[in-house]
N, CA, C and O atoms as a MOPAC input file, in Angstrom:
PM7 MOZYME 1SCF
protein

 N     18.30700 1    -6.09800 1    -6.46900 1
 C     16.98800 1    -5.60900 1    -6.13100 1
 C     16.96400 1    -5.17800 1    -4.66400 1
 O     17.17000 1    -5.94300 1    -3.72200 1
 N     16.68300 1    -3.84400 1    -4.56800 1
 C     16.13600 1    -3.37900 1    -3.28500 1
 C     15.17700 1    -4.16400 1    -2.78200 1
 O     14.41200 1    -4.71800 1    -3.57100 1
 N     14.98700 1    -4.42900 1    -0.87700 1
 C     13.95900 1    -4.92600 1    -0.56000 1
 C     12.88900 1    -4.04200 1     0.14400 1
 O     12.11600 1    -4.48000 1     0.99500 1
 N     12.92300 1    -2.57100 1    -0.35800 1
 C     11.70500 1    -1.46000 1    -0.44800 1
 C     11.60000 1    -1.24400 1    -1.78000 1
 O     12.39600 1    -1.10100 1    -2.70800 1
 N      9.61000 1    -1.26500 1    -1.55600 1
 C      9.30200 1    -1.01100 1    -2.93800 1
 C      9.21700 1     0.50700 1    -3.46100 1
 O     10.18100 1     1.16700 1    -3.07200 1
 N      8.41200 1     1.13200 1    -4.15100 1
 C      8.89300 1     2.48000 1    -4.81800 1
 C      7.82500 1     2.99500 1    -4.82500 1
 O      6.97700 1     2.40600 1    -5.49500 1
 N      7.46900 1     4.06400 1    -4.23100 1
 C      6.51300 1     5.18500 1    -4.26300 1
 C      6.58200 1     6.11900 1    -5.07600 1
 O      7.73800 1     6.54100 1    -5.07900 1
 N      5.75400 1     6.82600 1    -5.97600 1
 C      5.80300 1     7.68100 1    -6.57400 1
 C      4.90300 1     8.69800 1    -6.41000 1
 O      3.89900 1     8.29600 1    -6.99700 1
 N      4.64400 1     9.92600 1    -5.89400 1
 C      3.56800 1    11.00100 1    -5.43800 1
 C      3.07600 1    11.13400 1    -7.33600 1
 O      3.89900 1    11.33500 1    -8.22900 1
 N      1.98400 1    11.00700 1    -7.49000 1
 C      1.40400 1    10.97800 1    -8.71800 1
 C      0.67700 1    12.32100 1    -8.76700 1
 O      0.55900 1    12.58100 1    -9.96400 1
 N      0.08300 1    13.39200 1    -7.96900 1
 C     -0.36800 1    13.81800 1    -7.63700 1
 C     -1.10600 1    14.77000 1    -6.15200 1
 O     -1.50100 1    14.01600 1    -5.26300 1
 N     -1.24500 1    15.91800 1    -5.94300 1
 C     -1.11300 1    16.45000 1    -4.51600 1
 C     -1.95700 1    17.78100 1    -5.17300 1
 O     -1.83800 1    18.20100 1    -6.32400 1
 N     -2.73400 1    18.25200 1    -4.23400 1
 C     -3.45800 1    19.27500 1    -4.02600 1
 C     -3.92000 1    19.41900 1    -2.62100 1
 O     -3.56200 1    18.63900 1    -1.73900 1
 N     -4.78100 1    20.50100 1    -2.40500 1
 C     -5.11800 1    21.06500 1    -0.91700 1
 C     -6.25500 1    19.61200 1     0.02400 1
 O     -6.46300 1    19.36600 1     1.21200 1
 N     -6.70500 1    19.00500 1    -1.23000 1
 C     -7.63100 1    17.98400 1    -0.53700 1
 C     -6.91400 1    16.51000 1    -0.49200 1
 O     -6.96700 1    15.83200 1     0.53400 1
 N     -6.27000 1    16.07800 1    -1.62400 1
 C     -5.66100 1    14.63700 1    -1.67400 1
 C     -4.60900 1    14.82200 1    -2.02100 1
 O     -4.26500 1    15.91100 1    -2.48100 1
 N     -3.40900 1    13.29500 1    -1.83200 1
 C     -2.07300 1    13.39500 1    -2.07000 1
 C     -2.47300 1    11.79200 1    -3.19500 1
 O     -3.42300 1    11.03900 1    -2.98400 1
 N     -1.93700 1    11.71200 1    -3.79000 1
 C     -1.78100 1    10.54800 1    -4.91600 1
 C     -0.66600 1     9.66300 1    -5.13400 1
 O      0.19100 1    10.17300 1    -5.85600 1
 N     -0.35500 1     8.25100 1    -4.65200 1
 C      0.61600 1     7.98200 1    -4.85300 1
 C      0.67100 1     6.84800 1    -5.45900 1
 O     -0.42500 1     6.29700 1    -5.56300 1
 N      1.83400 1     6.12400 1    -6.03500 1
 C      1.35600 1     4.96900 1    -6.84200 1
 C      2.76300 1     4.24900 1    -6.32600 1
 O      3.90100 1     4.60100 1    -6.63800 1
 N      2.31600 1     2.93900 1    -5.29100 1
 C      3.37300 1     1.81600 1    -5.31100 1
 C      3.53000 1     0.89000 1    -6.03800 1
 O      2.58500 1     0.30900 1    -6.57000 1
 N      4.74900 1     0.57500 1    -6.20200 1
 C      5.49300 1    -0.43100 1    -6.93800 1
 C      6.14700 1    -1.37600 1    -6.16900 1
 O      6.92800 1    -0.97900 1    -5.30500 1
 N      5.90200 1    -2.95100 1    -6.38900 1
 C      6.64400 1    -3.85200 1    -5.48000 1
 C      7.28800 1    -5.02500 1    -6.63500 1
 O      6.46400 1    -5.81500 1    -7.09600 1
 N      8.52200 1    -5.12700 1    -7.03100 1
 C      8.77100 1    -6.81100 1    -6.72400 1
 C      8.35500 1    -8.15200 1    -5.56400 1
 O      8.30400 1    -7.96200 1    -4.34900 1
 N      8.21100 1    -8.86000 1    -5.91300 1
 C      8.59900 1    -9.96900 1    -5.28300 1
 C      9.14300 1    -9.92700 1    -3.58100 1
 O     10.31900 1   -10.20700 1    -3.35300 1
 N      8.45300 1    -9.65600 1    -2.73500 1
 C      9.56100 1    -9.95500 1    -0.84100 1
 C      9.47200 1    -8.18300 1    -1.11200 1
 O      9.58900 1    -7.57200 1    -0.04900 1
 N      9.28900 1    -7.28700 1    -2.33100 1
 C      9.39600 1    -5.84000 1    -1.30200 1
 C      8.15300 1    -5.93500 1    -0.74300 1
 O      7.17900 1    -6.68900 1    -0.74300 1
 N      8.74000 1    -4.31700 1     0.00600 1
 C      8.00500 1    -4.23600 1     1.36400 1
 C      7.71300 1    -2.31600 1     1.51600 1
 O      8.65500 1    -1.54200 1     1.34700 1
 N      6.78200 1    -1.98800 1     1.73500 1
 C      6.88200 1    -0.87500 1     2.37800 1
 C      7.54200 1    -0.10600 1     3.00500 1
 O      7.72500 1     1.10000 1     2.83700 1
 N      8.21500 1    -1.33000 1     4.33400 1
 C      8.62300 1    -0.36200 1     5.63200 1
 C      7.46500 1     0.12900 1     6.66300 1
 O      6.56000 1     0.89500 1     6.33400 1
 N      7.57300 1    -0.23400 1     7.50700 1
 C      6.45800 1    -0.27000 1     8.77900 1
 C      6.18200 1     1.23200 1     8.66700 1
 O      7.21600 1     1.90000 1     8.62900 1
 N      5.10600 1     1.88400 1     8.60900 1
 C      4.73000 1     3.66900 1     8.47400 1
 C      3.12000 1     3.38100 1     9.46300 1
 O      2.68700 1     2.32200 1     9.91600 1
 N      2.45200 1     4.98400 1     9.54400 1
 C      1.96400 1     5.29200 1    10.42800 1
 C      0.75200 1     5.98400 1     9.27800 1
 O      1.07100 1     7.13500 1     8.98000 1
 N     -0.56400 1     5.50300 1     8.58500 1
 C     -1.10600 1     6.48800 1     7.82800 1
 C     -1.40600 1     7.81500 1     8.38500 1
 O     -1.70100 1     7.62800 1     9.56600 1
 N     -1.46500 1     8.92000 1     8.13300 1
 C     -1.66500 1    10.41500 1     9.02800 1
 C     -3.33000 1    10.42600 1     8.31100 1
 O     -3.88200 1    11.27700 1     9.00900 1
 N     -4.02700 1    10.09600 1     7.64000 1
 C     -5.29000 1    10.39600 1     7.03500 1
 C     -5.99300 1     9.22800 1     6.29600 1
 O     -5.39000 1     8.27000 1     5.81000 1
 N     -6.83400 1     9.34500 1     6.27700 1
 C     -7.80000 1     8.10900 1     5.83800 1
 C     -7.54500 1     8.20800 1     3.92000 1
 O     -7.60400 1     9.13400 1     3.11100 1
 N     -7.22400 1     6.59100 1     3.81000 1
 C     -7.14900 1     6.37000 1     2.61900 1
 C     -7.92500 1     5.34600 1     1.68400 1
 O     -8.75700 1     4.50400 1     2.02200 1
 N     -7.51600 1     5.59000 1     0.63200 1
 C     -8.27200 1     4.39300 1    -0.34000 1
 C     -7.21900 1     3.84600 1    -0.87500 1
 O     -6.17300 1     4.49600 1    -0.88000 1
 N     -7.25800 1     2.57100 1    -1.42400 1
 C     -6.16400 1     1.85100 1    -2.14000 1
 C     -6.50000 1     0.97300 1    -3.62800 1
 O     -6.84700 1    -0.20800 1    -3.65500 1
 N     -6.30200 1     1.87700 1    -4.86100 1
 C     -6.61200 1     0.68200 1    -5.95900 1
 C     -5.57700 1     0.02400 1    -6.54500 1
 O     -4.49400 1     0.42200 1    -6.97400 1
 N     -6.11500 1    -1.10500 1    -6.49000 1
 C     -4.95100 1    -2.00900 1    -6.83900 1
 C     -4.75500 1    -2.33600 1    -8.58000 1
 O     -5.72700 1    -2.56600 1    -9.29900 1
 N     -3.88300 1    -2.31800 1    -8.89000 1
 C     -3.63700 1    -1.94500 1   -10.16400 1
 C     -3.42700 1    -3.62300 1   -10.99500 1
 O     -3.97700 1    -3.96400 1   -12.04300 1
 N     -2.56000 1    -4.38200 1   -10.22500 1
 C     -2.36500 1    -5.87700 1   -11.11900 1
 C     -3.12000 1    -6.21500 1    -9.88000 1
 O     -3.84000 1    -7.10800 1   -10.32700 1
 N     -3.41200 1    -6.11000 1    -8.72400 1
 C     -3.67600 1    -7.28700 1    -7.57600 1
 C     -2.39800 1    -8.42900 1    -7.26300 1
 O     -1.32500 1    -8.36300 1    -7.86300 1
 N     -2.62100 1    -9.18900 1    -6.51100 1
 C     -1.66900 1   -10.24900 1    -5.76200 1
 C     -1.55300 1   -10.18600 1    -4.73600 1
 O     -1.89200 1    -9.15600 1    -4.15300 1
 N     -0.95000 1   -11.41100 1    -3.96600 1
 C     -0.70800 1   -11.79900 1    -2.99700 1
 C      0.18000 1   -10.67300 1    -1.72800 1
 O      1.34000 1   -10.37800 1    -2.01500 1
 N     -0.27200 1   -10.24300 1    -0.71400 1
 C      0.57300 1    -9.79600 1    -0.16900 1
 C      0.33300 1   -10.01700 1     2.11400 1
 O     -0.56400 1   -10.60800 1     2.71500 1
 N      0.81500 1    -9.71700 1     2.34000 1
 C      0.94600 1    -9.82900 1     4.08900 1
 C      1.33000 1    -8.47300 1     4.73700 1
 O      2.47400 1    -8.03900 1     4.59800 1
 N      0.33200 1    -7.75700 1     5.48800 1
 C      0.67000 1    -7.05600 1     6.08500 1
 C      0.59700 1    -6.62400 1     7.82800 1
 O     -0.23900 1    -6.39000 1     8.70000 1
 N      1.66600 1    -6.68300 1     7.68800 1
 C      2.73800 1    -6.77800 1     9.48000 1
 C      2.43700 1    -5.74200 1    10.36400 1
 O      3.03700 1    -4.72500 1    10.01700 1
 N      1.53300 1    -5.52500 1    11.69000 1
 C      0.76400 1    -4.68300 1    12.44300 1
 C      1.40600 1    -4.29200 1    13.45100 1
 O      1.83500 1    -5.30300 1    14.00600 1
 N      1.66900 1    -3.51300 1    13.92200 1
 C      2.35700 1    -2.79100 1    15.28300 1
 C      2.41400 1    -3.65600 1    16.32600 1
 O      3.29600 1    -3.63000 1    17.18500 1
 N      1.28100 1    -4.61400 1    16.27500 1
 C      1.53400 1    -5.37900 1    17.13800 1
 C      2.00700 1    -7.14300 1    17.01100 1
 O      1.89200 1    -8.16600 1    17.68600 1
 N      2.69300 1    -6.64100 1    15.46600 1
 C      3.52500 1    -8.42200 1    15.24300 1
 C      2.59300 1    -8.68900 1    14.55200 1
 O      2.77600 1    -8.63400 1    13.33600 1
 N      1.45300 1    -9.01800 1    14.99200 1
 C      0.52500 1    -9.61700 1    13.87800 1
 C      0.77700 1    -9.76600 1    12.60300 1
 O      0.96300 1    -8.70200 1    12.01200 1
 N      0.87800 1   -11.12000 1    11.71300 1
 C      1.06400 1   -10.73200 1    10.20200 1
 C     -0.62000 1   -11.69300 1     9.22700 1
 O     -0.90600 1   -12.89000 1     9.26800 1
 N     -1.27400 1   -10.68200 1     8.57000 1
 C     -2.42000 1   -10.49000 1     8.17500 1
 C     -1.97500 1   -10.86300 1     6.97300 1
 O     -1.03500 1   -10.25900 1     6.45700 1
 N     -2.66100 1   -12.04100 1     6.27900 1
 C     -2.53900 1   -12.02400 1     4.48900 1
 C     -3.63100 1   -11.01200 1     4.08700 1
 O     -4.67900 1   -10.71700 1     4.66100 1
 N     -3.21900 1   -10.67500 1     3.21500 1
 C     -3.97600 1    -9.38900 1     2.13500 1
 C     -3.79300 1   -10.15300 1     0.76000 1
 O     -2.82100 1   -10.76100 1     0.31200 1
 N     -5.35300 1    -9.86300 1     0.12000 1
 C     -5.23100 1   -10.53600 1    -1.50800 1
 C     -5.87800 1    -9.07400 1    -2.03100 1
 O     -6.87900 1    -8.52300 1    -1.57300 1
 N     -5.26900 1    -8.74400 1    -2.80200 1
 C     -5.48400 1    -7.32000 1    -4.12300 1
 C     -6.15000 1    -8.25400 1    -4.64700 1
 O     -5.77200 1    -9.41000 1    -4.84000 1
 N     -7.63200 1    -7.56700 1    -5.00600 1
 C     -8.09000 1    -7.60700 1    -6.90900 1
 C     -8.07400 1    -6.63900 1    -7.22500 1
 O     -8.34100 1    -5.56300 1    -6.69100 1
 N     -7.48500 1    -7.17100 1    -8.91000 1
 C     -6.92500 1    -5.75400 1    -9.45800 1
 C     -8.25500 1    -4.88800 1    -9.76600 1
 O     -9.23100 1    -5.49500 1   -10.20700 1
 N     -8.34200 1    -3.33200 1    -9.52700 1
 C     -9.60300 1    -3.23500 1    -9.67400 1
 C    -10.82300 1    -2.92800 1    -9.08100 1
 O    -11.85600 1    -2.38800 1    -9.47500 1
 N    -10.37200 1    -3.49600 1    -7.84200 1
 C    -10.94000 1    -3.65600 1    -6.37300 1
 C    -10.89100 1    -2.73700 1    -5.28000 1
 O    -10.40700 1    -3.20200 1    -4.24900 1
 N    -11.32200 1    -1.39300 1    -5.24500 1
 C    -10.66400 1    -0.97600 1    -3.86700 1
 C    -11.06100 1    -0.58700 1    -2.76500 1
 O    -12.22200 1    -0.18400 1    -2.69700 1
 N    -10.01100 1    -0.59100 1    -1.27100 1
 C    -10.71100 1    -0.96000 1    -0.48200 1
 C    -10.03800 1     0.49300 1     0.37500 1
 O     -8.93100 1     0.97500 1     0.13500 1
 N    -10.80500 1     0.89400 1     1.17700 1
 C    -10.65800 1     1.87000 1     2.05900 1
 C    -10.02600 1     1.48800 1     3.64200 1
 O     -9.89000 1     0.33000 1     4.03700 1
 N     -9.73500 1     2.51300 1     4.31400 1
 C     -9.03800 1     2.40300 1     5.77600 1
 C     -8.95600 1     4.02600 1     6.25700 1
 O     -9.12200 1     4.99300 1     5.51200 1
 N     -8.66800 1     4.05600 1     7.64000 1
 C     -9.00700 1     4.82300 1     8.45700 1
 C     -7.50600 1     5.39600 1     8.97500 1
 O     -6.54600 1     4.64800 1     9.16500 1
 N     -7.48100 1     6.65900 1     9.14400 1
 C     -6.04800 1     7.14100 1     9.42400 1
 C     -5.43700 1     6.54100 1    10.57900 1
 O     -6.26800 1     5.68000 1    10.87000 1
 N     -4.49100 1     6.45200 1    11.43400 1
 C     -3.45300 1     5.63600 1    12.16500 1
 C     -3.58200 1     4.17300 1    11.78000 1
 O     -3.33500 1     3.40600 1    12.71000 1
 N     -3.82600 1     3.75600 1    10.92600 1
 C     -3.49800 1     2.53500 1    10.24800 1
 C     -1.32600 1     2.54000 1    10.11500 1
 O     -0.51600 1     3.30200 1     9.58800 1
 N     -1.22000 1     1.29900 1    10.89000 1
 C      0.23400 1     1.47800 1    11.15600 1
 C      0.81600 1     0.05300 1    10.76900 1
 O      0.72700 1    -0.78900 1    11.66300 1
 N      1.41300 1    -0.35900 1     9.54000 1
 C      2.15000 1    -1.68200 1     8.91600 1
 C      2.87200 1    -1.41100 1     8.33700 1
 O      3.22800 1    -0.25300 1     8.11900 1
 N      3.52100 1    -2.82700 1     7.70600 1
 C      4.35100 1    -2.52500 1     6.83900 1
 C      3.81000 1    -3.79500 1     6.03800 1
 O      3.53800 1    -4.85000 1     6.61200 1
 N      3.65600 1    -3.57300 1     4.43700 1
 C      2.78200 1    -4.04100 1     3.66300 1
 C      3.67700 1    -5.03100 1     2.61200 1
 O      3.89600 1    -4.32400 1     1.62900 1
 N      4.17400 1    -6.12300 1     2.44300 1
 C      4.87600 1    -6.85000 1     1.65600 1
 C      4.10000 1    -7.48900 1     0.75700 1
 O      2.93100 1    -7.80500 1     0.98200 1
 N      4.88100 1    -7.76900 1    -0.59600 1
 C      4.16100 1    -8.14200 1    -1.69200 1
 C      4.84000 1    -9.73500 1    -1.83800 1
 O      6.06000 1    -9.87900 1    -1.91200 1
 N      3.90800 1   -10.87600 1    -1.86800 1
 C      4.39100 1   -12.19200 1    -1.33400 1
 C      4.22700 1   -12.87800 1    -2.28900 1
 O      4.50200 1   -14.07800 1    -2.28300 1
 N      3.55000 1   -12.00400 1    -3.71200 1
 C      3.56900 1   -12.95500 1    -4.69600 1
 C      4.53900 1   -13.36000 1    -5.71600 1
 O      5.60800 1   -13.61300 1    -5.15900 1
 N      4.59800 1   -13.51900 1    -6.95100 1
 C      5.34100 1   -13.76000 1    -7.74600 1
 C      5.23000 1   -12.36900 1    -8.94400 1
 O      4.24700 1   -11.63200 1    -9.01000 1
 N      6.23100 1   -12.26500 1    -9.65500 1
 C      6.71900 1   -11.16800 1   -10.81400 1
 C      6.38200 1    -9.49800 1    -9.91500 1
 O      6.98900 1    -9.15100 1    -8.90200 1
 N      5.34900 1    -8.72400 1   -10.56800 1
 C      5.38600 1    -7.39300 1   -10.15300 1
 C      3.92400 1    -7.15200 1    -9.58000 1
 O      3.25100 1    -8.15000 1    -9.83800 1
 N      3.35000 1    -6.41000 1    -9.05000 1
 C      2.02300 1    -5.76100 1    -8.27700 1
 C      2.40900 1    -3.91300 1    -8.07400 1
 O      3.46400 1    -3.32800 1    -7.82400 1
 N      1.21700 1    -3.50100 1    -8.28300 1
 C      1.04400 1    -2.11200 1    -7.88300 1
 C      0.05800 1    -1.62800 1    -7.44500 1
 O     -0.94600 1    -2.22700 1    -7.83100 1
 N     -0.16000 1    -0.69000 1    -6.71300 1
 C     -2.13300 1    -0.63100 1    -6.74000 1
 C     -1.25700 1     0.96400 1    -6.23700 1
 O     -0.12300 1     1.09200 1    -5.77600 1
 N     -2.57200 1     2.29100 1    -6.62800 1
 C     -2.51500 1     3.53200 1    -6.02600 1
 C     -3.13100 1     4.18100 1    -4.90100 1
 O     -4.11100 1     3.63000 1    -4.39900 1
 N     -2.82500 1     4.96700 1    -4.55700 1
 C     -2.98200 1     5.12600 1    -3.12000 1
 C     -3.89800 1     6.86800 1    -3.06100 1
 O     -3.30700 1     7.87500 1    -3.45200 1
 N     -5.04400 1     6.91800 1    -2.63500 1
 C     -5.23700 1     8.17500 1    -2.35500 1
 C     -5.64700 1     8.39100 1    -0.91700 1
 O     -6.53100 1     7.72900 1    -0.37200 1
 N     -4.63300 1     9.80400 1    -0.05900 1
 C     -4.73800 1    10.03200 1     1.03600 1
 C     -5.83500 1    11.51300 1     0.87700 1
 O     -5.86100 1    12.52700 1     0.17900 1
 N     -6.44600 1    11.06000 1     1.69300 1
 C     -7.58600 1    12.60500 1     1.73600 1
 C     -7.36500 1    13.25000 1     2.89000 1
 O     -7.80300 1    12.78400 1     3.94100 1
 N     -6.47500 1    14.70800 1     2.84500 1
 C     -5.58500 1    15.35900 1     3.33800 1
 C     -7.04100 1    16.22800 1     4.40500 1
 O     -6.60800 1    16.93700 1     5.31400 1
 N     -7.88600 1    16.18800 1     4.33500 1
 C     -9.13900 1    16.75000 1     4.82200 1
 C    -10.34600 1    15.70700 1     5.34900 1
 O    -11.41300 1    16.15800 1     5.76600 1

């Protein structure tokens, strides 16, 4: 098992980009930089921690179902800390 999880662009047009992550268990994102304000639905929910430019490490709990918005230069790297699989999708609004 890789310890990055798996992005998939689900979708892209002139206004939004669509993407849908996938994590095992300890994956991780990879520390990134958002370029545009996003939304995030979480698809199973779970446990996860996400790690801030400035060290900081933040627990994050997904409900599946649940989603929550953020503001572009949002800069972490997002690990999934629970047990079996989690996903939630991602829409960036390119405008």
């Amino acid at each position: 098992m890789s310890d990055q999880a798996t992005c998939e662009l689900l979708s892209e047009d002139a206004r939004t980009k669509v993407w849908r992550w996938s994590f095992e268990s300890g994956q991780a994102t990879g520390m990134h930089i958002h370029g545009y304000d996003y939304i995030a639905i979480p698809i199973s929910g779970g446990d996860f921690t996400a790690t801030l430019d400035s060290g900081e490490v933040v627990e994050v709990k997904q409900i599946a179902g649940t989603p929550y918005q953020r503001s572009a230069g949002v800069h972490h790297n997002v690990r999934f800390v629970g047990e079996g699989t989690a996903s939630f999708v991602e829409v960036e609004f390119l405008n």
